[in-house]
N, CA, C and O atoms as a MOPAC input file, in Angstrom:
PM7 MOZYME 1SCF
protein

 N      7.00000 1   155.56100 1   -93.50700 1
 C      7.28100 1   156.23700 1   -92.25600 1
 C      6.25600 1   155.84500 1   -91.19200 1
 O      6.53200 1   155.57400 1   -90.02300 1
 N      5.00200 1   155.85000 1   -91.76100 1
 C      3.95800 1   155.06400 1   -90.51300 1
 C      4.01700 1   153.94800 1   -90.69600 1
 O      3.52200 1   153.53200 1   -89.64800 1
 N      4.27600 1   153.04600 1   -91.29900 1
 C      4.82500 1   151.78400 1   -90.69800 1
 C      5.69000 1   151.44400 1   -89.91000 1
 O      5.43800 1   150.39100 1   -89.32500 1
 N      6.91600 1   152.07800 1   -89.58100 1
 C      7.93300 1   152.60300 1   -88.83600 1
 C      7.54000 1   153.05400 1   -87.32500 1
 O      8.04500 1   152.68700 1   -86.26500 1
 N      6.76500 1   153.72100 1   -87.49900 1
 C      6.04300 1   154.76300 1   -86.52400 1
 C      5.52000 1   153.70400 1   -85.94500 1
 O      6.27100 1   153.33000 1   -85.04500 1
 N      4.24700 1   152.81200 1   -86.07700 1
 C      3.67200 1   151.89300 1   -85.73300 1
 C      4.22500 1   150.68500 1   -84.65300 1
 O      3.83300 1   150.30200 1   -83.55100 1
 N      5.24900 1   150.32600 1   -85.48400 1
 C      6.13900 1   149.73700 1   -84.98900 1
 C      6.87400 1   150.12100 1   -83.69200 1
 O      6.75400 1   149.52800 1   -82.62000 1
 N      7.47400 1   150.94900 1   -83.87700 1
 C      7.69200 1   151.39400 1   -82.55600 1
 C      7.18000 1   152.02800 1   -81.36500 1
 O      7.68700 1   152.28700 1   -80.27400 1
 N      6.00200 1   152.21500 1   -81.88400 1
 C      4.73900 1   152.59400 1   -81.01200 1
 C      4.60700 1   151.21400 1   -80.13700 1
 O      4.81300 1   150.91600 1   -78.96100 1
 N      4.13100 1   150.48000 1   -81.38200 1
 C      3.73300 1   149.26900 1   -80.89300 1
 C      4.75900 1   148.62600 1   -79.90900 1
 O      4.16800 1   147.83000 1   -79.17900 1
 N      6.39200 1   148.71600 1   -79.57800 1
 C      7.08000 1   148.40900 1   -79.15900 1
 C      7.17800 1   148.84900 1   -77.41800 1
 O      7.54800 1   148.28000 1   -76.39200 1
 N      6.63500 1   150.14900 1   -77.76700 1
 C      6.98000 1   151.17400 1   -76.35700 1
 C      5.84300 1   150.83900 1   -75.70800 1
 O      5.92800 1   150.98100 1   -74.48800 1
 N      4.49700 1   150.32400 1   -76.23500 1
 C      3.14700 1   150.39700 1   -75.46800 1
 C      3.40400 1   149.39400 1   -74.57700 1
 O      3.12700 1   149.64600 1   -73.40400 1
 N      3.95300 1   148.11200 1   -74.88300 1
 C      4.43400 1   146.77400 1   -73.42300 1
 C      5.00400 1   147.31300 1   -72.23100 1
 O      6.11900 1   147.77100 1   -71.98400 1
 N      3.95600 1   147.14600 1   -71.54200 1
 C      4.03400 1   146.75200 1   -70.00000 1
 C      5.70900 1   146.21200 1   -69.72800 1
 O      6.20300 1   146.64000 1   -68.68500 1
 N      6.20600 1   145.70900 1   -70.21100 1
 C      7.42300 1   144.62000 1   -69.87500 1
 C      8.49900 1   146.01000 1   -70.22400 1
 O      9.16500 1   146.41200 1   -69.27000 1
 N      8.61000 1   146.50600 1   -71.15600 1
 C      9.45200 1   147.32400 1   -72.06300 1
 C      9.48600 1   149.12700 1   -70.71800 1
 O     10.61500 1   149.57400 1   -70.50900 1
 N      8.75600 1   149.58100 1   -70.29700 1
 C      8.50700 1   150.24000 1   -68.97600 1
 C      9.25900 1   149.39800 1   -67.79200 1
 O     10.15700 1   150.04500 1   -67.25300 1
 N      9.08100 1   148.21200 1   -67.33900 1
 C      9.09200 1   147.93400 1   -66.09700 1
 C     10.92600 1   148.01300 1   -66.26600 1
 O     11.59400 1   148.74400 1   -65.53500 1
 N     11.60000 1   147.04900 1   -67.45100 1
 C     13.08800 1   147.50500 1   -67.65800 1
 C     13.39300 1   148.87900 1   -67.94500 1
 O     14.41300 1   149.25000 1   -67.36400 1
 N     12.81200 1   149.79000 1   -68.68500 1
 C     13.57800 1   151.14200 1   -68.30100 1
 C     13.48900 1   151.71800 1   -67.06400 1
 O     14.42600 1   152.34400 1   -66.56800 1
 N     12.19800 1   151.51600 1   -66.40900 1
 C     12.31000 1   151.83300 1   -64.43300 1
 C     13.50200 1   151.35000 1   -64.02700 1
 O     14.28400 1   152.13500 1   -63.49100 1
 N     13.88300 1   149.90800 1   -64.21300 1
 C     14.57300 1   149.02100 1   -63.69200 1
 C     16.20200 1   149.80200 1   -63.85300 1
 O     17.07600 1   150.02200 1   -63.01400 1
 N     16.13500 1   150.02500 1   -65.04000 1
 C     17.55300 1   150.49900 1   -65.33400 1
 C     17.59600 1   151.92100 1   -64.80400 1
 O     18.74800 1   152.24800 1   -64.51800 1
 N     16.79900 1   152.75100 1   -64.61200 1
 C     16.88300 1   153.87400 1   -63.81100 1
 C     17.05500 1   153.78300 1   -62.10100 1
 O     17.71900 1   154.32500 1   -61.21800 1
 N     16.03600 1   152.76000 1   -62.23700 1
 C     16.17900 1   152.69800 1   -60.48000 1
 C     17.52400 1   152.51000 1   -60.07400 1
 O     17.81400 1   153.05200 1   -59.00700 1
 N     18.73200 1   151.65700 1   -60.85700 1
 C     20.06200 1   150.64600 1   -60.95600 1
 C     21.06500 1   152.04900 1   -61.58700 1
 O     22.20300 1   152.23200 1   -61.15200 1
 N     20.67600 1   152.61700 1   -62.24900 1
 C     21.14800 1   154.23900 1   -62.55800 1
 C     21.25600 1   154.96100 1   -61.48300 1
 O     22.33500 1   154.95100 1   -60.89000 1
 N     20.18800 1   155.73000 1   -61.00200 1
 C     19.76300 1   156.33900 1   -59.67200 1
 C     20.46200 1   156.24500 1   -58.22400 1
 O     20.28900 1   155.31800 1   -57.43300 1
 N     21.18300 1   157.23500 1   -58.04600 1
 C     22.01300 1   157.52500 1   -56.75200 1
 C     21.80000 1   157.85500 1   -55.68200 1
 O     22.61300 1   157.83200 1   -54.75900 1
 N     20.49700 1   158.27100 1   -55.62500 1
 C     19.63500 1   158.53700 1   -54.41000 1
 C     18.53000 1   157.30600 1   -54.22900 1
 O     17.66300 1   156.71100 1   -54.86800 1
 N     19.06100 1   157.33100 1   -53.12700 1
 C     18.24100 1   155.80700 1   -52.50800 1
 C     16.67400 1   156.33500 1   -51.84800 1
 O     16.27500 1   155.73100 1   -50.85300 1
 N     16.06400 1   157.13400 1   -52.25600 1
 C     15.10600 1   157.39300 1   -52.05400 1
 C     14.45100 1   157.66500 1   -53.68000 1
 O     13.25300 1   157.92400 1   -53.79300 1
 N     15.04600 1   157.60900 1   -54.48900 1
 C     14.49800 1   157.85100 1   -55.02000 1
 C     14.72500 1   156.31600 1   -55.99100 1
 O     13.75100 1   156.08300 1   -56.70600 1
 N     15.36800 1   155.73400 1   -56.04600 1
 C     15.73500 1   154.13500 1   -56.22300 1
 C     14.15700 1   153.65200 1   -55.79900 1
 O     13.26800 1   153.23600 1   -56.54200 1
 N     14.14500 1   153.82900 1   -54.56000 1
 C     12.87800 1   153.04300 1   -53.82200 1
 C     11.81300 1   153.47800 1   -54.91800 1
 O     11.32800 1   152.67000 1   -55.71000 1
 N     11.46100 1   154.96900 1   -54.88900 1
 C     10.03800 1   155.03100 1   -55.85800 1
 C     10.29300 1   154.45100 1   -57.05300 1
 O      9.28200 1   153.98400 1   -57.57600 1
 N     11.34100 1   154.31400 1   -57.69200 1
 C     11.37100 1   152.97500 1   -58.85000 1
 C     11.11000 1   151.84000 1   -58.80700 1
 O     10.60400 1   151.08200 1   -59.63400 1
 N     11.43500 1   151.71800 1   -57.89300 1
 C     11.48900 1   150.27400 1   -57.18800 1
 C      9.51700 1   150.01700 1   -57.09300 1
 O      8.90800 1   149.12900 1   -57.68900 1
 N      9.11600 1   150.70800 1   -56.49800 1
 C      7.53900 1   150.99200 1   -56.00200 1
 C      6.98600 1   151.01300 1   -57.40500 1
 O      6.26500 1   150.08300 1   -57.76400 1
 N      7.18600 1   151.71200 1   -57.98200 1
 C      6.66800 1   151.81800 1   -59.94700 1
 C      6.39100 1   150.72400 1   -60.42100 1
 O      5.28200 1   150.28200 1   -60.72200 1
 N      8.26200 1   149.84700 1   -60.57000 1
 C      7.80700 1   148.73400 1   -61.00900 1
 C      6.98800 1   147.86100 1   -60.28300 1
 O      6.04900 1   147.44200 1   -60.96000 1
 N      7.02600 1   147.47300 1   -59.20500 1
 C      6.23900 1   146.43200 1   -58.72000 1
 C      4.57300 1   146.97000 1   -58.50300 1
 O      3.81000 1   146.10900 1   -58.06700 1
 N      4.04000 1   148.23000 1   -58.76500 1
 C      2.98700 1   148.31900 1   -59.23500 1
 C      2.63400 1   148.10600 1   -60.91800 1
 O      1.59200 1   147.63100 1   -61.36900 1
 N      3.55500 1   148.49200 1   -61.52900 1
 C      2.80300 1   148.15000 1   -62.99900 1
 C      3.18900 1   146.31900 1   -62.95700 1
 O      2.45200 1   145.58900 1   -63.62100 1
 N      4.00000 1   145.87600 1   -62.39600 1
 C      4.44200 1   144.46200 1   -62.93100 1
 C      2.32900 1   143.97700 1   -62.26900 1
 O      1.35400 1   143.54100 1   -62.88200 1
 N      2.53500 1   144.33800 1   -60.98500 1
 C      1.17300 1   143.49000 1   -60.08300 1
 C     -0.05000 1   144.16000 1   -60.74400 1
 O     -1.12400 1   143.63400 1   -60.45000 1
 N     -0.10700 1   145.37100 1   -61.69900 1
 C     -1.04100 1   145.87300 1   -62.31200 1
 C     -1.18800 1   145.11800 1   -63.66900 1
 O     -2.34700 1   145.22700 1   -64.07000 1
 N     -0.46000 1   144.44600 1   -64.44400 1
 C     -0.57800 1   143.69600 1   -65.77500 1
 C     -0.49300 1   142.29800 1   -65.66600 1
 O     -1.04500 1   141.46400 1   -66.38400 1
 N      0.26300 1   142.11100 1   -64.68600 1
 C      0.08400 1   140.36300 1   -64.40000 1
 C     -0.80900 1   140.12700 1   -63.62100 1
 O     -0.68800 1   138.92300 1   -63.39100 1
 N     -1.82900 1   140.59000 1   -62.92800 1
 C     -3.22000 1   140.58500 1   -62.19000 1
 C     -3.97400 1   140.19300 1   -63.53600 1
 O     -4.31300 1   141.10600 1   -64.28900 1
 N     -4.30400 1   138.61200 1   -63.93100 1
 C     -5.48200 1   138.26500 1   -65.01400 1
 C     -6.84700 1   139.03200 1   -64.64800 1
 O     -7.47600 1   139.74500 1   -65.42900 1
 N     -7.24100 1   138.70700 1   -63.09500 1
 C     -8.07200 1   139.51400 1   -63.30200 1
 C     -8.44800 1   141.05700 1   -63.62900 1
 O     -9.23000 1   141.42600 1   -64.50600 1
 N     -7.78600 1   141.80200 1   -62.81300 1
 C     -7.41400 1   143.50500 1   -63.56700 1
 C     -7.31800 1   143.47800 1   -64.91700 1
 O     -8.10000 1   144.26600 1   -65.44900 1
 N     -6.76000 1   142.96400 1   -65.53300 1
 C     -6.63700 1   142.30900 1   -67.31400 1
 C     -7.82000 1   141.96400 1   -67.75100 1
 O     -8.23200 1   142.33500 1   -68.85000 1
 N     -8.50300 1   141.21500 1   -66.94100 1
 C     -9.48600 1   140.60800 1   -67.75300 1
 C    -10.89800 1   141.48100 1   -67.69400 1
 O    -11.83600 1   141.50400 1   -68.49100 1
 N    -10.68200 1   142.21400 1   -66.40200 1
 C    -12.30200 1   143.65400 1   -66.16800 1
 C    -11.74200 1   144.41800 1   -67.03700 1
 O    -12.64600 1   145.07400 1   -67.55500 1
 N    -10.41000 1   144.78800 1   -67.63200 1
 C    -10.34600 1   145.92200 1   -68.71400 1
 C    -10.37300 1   145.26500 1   -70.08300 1
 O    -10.16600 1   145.90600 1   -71.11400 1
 N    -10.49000 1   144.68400 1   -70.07200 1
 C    -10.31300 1   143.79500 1   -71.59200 1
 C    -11.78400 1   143.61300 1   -71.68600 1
 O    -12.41900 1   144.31800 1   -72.47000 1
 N    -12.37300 1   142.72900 1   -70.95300 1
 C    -13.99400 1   142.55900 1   -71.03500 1
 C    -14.64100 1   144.48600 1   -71.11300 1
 O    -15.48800 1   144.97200 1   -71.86300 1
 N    -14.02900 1   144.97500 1   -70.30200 1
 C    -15.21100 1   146.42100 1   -70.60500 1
 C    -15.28400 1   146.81700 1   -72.13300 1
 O    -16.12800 1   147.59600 1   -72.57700 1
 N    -14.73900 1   146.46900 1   -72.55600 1
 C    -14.16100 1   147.04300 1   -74.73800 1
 C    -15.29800 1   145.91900 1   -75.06400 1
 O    -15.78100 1   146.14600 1   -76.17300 1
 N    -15.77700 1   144.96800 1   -74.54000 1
 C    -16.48100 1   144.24200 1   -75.58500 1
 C    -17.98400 1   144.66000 1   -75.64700 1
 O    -18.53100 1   145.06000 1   -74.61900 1
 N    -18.64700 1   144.57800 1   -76.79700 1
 C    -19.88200 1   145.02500 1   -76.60000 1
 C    -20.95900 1   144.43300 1   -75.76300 1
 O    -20.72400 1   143.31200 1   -75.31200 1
 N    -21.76200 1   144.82300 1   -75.56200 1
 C    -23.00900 1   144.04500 1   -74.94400 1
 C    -24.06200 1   143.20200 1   -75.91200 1
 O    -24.57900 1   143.68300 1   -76.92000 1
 N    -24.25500 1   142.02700 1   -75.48200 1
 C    -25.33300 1   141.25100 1   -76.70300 1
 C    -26.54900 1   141.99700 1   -76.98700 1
 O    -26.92600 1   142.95700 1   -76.31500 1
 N    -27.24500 1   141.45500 1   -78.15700 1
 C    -27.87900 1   142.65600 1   -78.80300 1
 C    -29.27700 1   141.91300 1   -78.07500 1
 O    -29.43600 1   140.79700 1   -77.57900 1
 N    -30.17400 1   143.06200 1   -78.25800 1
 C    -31.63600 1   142.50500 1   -76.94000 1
 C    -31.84400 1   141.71900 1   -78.33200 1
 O    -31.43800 1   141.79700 1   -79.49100 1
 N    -32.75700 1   140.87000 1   -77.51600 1
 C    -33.28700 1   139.84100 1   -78.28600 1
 C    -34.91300 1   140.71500 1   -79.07800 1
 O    -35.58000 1   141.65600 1   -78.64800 1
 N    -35.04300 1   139.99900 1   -80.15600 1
 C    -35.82000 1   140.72400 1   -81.01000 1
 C    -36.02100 1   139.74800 1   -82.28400 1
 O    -35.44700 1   138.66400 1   -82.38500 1
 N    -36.92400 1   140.28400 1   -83.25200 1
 C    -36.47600 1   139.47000 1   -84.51000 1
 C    -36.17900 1   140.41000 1   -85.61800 1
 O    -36.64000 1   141.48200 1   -86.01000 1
 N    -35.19900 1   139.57100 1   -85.98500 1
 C    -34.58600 1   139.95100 1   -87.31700 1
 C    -34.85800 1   139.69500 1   -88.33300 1
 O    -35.36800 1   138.58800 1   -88.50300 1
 N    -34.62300 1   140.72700 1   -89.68300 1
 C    -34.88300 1   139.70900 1   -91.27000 1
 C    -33.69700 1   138.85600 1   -91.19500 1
 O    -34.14200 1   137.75500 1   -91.52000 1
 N    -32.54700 1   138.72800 1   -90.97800 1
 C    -31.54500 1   138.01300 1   -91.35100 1
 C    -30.14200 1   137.84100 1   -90.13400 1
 O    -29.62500 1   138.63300 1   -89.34500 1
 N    -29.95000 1   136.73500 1   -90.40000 1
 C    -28.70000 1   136.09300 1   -90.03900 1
 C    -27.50900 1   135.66900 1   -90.47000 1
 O    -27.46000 1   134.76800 1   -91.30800 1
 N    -26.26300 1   136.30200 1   -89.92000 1
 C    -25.17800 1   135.92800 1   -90.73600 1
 C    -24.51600 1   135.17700 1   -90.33300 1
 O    -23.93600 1   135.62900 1   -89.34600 1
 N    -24.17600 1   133.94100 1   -90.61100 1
 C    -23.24500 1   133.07500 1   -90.55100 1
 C    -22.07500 1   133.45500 1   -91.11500 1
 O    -22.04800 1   133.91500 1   -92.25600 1
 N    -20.28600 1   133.20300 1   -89.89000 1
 C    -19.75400 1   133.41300 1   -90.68200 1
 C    -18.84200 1   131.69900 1   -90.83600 1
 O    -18.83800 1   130.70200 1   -90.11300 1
 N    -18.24900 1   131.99600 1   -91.96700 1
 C    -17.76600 1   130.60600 1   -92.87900 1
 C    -16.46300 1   130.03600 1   -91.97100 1
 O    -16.05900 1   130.38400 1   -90.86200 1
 N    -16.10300 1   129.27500 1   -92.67100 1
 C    -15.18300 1   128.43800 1   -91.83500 1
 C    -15.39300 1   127.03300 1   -91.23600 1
 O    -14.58700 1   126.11900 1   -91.05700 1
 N    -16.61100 1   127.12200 1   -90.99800 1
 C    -16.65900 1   126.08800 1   -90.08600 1
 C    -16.96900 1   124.40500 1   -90.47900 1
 O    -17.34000 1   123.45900 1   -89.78400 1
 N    -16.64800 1   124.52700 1   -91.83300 1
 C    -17.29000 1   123.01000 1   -92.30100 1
 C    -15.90200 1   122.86500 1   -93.26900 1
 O    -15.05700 1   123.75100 1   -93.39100 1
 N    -15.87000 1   121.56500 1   -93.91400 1
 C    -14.82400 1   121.31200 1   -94.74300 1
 C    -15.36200 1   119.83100 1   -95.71300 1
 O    -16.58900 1   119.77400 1   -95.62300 1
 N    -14.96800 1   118.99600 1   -96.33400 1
 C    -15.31000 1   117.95300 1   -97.11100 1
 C    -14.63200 1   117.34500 1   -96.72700 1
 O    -13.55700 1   117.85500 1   -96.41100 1
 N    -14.85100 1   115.73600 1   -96.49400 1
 C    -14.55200 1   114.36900 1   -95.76500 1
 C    -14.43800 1   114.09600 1   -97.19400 1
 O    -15.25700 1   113.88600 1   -98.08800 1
 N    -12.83300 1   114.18200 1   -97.10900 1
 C    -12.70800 1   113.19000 1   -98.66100 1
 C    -13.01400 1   111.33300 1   -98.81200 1
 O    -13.36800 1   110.69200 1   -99.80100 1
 N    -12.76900 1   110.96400 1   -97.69000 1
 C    -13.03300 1   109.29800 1   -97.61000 1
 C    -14.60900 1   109.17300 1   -98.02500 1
 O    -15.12600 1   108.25900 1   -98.66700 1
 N    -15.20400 1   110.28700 1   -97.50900 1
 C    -17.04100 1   109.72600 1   -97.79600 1
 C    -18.24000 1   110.86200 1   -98.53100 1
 O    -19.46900 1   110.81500 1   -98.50700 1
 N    -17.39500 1   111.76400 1   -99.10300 1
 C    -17.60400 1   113.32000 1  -100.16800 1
 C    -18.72600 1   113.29600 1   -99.12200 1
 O    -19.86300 1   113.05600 1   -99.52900 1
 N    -18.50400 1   113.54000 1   -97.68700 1
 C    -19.54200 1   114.31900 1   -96.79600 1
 C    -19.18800 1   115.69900 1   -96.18400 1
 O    -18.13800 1   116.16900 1   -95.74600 1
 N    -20.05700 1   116.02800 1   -96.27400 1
 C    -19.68800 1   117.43600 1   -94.68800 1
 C    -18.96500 1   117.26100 1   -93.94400 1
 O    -19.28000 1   116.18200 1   -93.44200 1
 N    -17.52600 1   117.88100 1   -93.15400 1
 C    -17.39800 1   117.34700 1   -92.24600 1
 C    -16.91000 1   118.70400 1   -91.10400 1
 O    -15.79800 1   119.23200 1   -91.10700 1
 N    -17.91900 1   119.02100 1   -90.29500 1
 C    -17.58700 1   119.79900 1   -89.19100 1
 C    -16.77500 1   120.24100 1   -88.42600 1
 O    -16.17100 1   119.25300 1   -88.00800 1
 N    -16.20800 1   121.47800 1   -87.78700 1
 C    -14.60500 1   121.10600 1   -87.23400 1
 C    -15.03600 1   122.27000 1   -86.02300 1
 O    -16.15000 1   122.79400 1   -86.04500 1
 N    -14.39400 1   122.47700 1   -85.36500 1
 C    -14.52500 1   123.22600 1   -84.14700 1
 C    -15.54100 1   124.15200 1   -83.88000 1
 O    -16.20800 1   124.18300 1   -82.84600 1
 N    -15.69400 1   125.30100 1   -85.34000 1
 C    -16.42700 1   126.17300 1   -85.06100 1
 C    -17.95600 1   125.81600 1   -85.82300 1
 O    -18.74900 1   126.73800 1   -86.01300 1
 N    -18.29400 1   124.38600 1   -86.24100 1
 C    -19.18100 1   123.85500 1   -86.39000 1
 C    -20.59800 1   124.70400 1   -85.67700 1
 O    -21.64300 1   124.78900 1   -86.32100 1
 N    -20.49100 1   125.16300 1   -84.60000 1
 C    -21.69000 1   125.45100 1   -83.33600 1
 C    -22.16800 1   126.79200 1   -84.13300 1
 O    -23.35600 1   127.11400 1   -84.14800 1
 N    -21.39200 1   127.37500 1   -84.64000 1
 C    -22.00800 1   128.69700 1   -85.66200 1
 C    -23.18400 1   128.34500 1   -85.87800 1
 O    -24.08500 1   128.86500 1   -85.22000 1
 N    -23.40200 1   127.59100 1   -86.63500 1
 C    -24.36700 1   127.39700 1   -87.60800 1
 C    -25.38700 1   126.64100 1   -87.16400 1
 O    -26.41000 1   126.86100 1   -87.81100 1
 N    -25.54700 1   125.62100 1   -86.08700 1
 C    -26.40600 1   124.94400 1   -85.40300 1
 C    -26.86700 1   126.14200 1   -84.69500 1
 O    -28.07000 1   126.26900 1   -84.92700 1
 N    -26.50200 1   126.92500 1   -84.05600 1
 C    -27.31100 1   128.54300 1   -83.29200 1
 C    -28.06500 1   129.34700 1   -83.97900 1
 O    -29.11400 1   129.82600 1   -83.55100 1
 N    -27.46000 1   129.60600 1   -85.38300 1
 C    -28.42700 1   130.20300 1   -86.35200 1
 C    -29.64100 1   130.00500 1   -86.13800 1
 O    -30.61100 1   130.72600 1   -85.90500 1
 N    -29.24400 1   127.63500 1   -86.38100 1
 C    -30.64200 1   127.33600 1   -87.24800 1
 C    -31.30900 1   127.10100 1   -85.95700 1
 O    -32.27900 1   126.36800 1   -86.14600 1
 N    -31.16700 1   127.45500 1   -84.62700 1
 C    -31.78800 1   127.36800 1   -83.70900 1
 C    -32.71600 1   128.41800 1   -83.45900 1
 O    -33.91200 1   128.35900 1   -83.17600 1
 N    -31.64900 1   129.78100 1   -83.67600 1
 C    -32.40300 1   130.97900 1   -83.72100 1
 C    -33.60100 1   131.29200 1   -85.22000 1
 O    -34.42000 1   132.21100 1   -85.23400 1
 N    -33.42600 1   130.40000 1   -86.21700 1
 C    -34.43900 1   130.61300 1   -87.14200 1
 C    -35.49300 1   129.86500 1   -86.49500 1
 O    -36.56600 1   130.42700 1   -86.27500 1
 N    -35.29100 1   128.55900 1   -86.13800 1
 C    -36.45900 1   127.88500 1   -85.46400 1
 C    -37.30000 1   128.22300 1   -83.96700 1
 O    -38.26400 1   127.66600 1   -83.44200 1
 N    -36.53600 1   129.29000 1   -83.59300 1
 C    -37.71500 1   130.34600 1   -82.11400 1
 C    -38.11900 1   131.10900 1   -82.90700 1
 O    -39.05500 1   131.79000 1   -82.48600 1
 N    -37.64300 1   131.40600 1   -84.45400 1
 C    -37.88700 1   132.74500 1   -84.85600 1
 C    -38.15000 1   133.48500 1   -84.82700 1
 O    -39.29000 1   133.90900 1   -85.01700 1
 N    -36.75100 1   134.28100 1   -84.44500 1
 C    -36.02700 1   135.32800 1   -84.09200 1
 C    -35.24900 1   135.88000 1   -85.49000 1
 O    -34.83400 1   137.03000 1   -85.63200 1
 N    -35.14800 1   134.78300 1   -86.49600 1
 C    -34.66500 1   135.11600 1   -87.84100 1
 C    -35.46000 1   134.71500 1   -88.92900 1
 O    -35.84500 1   133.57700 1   -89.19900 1
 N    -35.71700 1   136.03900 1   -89.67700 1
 C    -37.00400 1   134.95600 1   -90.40200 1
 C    -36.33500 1   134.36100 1   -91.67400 1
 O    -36.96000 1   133.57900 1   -92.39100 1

């Protein structure tokens, strides 16, 4: 049942899924004054979610702030970022490679002991 629930939670929370039920009310709606404030609704939530930036100051406020600099006993690397070069049984690095060069950067100001 809460998977269910979820789901359709998750369905009703889109921006897009609002602007068509306005839409179909406003297109419902027999009073042309009151058409218009539908009309006004949607084109504020459409210019309120498709604004990247408005999107992007509420999205950035949820993220945390970096931690003050200090030293630590330890550093966690997380995995992923290496794989084996079968042509030459070497290391071979792939995008998120930079993990781990920052670590060993931050062990060498040491900041990690």
């Amino acid at each position: 049942m809460i998977f269910i629930l979820s789901k359709i939670l998750l369905f009703l929370i889109k921006p897009i899924v609002w602007i068509f039920v306005l839409l179909i009310f406003a297109i419902a709606s027999k009073q042309s004054k009151q058409r218009k404030r539908y009309l006004i609704c949607i084109l504020i939530i459409f210019f309120f979610f498709s604004n990247g930036f408005i999107v992007g100051k509420i999205i950035n406020s949820y993220e945390a702030d970096y931690p003050r600099a200090g030293k630590f006993d330890v550093g966690i690397v997380l995995g992923g970022f290496s794989g084996l070069n079968k042509r030459n049984n070497e290391i071979a690095f792939n995008w998120a490679g930079d993990r781990l060069f920052q670590a060993i950067a931050l062990y060498k100001k040491g900041q990690i002991k």
